[in-house]
C-alpha positions in Angstrom: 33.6 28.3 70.3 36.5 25.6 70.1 36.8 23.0 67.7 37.2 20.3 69.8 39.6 18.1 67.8 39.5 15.6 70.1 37.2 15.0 73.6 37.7 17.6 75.9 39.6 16.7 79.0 39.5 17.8 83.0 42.2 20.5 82.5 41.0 21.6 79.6 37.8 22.6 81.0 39.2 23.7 83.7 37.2 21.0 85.7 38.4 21.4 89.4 39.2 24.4 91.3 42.0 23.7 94.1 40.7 25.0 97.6 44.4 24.2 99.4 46.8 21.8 99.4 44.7 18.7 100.5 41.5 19.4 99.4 39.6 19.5 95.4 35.9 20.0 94.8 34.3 19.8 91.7 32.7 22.6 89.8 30.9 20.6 87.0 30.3 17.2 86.4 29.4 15.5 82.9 28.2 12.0 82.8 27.8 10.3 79.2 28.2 11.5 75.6 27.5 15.1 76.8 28.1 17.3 73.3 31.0 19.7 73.2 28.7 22.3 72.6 26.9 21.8 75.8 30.1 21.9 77.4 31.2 25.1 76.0 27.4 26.9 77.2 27.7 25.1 80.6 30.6 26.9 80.6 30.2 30.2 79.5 26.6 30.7 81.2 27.4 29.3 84.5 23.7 28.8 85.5 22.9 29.1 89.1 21.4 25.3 90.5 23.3 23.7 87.9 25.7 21.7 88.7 26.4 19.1 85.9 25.0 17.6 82.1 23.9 14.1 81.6 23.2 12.1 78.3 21.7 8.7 79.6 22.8 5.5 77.7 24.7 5.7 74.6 22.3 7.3 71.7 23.8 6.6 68.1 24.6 9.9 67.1 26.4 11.3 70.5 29.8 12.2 70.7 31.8 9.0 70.5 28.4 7.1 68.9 28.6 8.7 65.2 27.4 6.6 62.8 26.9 8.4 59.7 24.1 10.7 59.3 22.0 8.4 61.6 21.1 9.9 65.4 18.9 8.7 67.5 16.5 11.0 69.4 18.4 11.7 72.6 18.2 15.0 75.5 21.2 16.3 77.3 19.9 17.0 81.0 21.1 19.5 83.6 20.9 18.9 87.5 22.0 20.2 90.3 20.5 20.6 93.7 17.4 21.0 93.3 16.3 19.1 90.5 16.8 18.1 86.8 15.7 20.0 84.0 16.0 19.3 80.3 19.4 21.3 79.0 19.4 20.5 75.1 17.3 18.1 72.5 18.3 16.2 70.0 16.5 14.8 67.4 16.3 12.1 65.5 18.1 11.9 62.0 17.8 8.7 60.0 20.4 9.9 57.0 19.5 10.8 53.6 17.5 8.0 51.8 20.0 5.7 49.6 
């Protein structure tokens, strides 16, 4: 897995796939504080019907949203075609107890 020193960008993810000259479709989308880590198992699985990740909102706690230990309780979802499905959960951490 890469240690994503910084957010991952189109081209490193190798995002788009050129069909000719004129033309670009898409291969996977991400909308949202979608965790590297999703990215990387999006990746290498390559489920069939899936066609992107989704993190609605912006949970404390997402990539982008640290603050501290805190997280809020927060689900990555997959969807595609025919549906949505629940890709990854995250739950709630409040920090260690000063």
């Amino acid at each position: 897995m890469r240690n994503w020193r910084r957010a991952p960008t189109i081209s490193d993810l190798e995002f788009k796939e050129k069909i000719d000259d004129r033309q670009l479709t898409i291969r996977h989308g991400l909308e949202g504080h979608v965790p590297a880590a999703d990215i990387e198992r999006l990746l290498a699985e390559r489920p069939a019907g899936v066609t992107g990740l989704a993190v609605a909102g912006m949970p404390m706690g997402s990539p982008g949203m640290e603050h501290g230990d805190h997280r809020q309780a927060y689900q990555v979802i997959a969807f595609g075609p025919e549906g949505r499905s629940v890709w990854a959960n995250y739950p709630a951490n409040h920090g260690s107890a000063s």
